[in-house]
C-alpha positions, -999 to +999 in steps of 0.1 A: +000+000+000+013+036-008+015+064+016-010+080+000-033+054-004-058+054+024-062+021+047-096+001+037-119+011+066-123-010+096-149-017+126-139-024+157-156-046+184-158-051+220-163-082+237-170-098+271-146-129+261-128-145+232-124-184+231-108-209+208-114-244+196-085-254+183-092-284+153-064-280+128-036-291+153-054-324+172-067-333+135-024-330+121-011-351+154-039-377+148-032-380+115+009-385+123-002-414+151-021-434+124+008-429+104+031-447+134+004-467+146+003-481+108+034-485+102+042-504+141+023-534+127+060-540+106+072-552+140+059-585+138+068-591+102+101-579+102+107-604+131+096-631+113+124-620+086+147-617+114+156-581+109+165-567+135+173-530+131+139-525+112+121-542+139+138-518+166+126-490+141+094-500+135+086-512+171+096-474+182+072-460+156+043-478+171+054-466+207+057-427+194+015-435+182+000-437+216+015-402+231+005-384+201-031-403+200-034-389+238-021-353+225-045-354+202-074-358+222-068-336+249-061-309+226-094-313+210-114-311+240-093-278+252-109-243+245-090-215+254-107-185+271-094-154+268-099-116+266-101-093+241-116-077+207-124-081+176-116-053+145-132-062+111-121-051+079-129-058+040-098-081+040-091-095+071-100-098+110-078-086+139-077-101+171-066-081+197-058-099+227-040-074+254-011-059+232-011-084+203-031-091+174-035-118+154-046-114+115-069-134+099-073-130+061-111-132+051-108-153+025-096-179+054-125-178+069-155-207+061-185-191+079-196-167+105-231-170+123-248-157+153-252-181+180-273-174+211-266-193+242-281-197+278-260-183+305-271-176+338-308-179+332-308-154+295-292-160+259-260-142+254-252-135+217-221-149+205-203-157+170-186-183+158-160-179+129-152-208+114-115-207+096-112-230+065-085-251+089-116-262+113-104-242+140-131-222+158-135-184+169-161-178+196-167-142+203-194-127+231-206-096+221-230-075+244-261-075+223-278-090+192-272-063+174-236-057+181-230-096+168-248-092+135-231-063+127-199-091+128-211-113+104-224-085+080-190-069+087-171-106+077-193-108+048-216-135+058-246-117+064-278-122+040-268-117+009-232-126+014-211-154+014-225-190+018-217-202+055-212-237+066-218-248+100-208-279+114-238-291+139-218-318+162-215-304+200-178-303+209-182-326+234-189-356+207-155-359+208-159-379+240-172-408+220-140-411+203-125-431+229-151-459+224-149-462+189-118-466+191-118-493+210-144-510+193-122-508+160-089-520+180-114-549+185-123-553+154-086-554+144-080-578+165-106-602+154-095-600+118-059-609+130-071-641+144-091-647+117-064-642+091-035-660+108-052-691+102-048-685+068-015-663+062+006-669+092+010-649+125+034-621+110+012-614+080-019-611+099-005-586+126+012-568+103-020-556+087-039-552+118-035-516+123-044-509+089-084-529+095-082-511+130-079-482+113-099-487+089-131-496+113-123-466+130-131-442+096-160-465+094-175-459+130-166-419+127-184-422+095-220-435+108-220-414+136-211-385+119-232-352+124-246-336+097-228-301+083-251-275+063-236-249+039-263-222+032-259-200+002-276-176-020-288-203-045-301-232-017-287-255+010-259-279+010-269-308+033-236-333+042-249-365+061-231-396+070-233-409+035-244-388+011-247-355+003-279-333-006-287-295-022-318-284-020-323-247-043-335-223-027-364-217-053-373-253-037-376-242-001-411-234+014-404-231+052-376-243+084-386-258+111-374-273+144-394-300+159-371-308+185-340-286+195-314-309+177-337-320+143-342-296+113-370-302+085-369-286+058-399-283+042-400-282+001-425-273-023-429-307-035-440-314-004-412-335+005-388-326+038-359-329+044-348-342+077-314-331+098-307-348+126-278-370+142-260-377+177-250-351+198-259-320+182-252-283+194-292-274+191-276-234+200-260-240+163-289-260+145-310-233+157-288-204+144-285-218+108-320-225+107-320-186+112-295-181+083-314-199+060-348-181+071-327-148+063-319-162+025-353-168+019-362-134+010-381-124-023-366-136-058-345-095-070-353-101-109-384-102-126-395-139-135-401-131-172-366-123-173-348-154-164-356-173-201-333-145-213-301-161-200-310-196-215-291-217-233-317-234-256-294-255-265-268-229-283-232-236-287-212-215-263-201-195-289-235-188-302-248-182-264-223-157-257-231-140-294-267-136-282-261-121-250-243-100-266-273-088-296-296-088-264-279-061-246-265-041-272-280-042-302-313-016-309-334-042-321-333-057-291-343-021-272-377-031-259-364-065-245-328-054-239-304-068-209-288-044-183-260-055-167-278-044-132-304-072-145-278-099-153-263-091-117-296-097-099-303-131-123-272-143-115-281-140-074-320-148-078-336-173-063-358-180-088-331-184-114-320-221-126-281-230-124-281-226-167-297-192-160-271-180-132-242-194-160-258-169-188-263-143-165-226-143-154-214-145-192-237-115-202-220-097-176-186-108-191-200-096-224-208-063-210-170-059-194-178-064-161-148-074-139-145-109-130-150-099-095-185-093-093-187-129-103-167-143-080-188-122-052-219-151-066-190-176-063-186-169-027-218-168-022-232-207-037-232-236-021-241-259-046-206-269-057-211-275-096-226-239-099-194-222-079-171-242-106-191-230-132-191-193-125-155-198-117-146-208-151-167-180-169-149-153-141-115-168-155-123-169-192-102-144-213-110-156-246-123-184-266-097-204-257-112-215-221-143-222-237-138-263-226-129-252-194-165-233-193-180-266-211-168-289-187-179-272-158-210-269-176-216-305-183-212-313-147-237-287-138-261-305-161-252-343-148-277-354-121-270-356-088 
């Protein structure tokens, strides 16, 4: 930045409390103890070849698992409290804890929603910022108001970026302990079971590996569900599989219990979110968020067949985008680009119609970043890759990148 450039303008925030949920670390020093833990089950087998050195060296590998597997987990269940405030930019967050600061670029950041939870008898409005690296950043603020103005400040408020929210308590990671015992079990079992018919040293060997495998398994069916909620509908991740709904689609949230959320769809179908141990504080606040994206379509329904494809070659779609909003003969039915902008974010619009909406903007010499501000803001997957490629395009030469993105858009789900 020059001297004479001015500093993009900031808000600053106080708080009654920081805290931190640290994920990125535990998840890296778990990941480095299945690596040992793995690679300990060479013990056996190098004994049977009668290799000493690489049984000392593997048989220390296995040792180092177990410390790490315990760091791990106490990690994950600490949460640091600590004092301080919160100063929000257009590009990054500050931290100010007493005399230091730590930055946070925005674009690190995977979600920001307001949270209320009981304390002493009344809710006290929090946030919680999710950073793309899992880690957690819970802020008290003194009032409602003062925490929406955080999120709309980070860019997540309606109309912003998507936001994904994890719904598992913190505390779920007390049943980690018991699955993991159940797979050493497992393990175990399969050892027996395949010494009778590939030796002793074989079948140990690979223990560790069906341990570890039962143990992705278990995680996996007792995973809890994680919601991304953006402009164009709701991501829904389950144990298995994972669902969008569009927003066009959605008629109404609700919340039978604290920790289920139906989503009701103009179909008449509903979508059901639920699992074990669930923060109902967060399932309630993104049923808010996606209550808040529900708002009335910006562009005129008429409008949308505009952007079509109708089954043009790229080349040929981008040609009549480009008649429609230039050309005089198409005066009375002519394309703004202020149009194209609100297609490209309607709810109303179909993923084709966003795609044309973002190239007649391209057409019109609009900078790439007001389509990556739509990117930011989808949660359907396909549609971000999409708009992606048409914000990238320079010139007929990325026109397969735009197909391909474009097939995949059009592939069911």
């Amino acid at each position: 930045m020059s001297e004479d450039e001015a500093p993009p303008p900031s808000v600053t925030f106080a708080t009654g409390g920081l805290q931190w949920t640290r994920v990125r670390t535990p998840r890296l020093l778990s990941f480095i103890a299945k690596i040992l833990f793995a690679l300990g089950g060479l013990t056996v087998l190098a004994a049977s070849y009668e290799s000493m050195g690489f049984l000392a060296f593997a048989g220390l590998l296995g040792v180092l698992a177990w410390p790490l597997f315990i760091v791990s987990y106490i990690l994950s269940l600490t949460q640091n409290a600590i004092g301080g405030g919160l100063e929000v930019s257009k590009s990054e967050l500050v931290v100010h804890i007493a005399r230091k600061r730590k930055t946070i670029a925005v674009d690190a950041i995977a979600g920001a929603l307001v949270v209320e939870r009981l304390g002493l008898g009344w809710p006290i409005p929090t946030v919680e910022i999710e950073l793309i690296d899992g880690d957690i950043l819970t802020a008290r603020l003194p009032d409602p108001r003062s925490a929406h103005a955080v999120v709309s400040a980070l860019g997540f408020g309606a109309g912003g970026r998507r936001v994904h929210a994890a719904l598992a308590k913190p505390t779920r990671r007390l049943l980690h302990p018991m699955l993991g015992f159940l797979a050493y079990i497992v393990g175990n079992v399969a050892m027996v079971v395949a010494s009778t018919v590939g030796g002793f040293g074989v079948a140990y060997a690979f223990c560790p590996l069906v341990a570890l495998a039962a143990y992705a398994g278990l995680k996996r069916l007792t995973r809890a569900p994680e919601l991304t909620v953006g402009d164009d509908g709701v991501l829904v991740e389950g144990r298995f599989r994972r669902t969008f709904i569009p927003r066009s689609d959605i008629v109404a949230v609700a919340m039978p219990t604290f920790t289920t959320l139906v989503i009701q769809r103009k179909s008449g179908k509903a979508t059901i979110v639920r699992g074990v141990v669930l923060n109902d504080a967060r399932c309630a606040a993104i049923a808010r968020v996606i209550e808040d994206r529900l708002g009335p379509s910006v562009a005129t329904a008429d409008r949308f067949a505009h952007y079509d494809r109708s089954g043009r070659a790229l080349s040929a779609w981008r040609d009549h985008l480009a008649r429609a909003m230039n050309e005089a003969s198409y005066r009375q039915n002519a394309a703004t680009v202020d149009e194209a902008a609100a297609v490209l974010r309607s709810a109303e619009a179909t993923p084709e119609q966003r795609v044309g909406a973002a190239l007649a903007l391209r057409v019109a010499g609009e900078p790439a970043e007001r389509i990556r501000v739509a990117v930011d803001a989808a949660a359907d997957d396909r549609v971000r890759e999409a708009l992606e490629a048409v914000a990238e395009a320079r010139d007929g030469n990325d026109d397969p990148m735009i197909e391909k993105a474009l097939r995949r858009l059009a592939a069911p789900d």
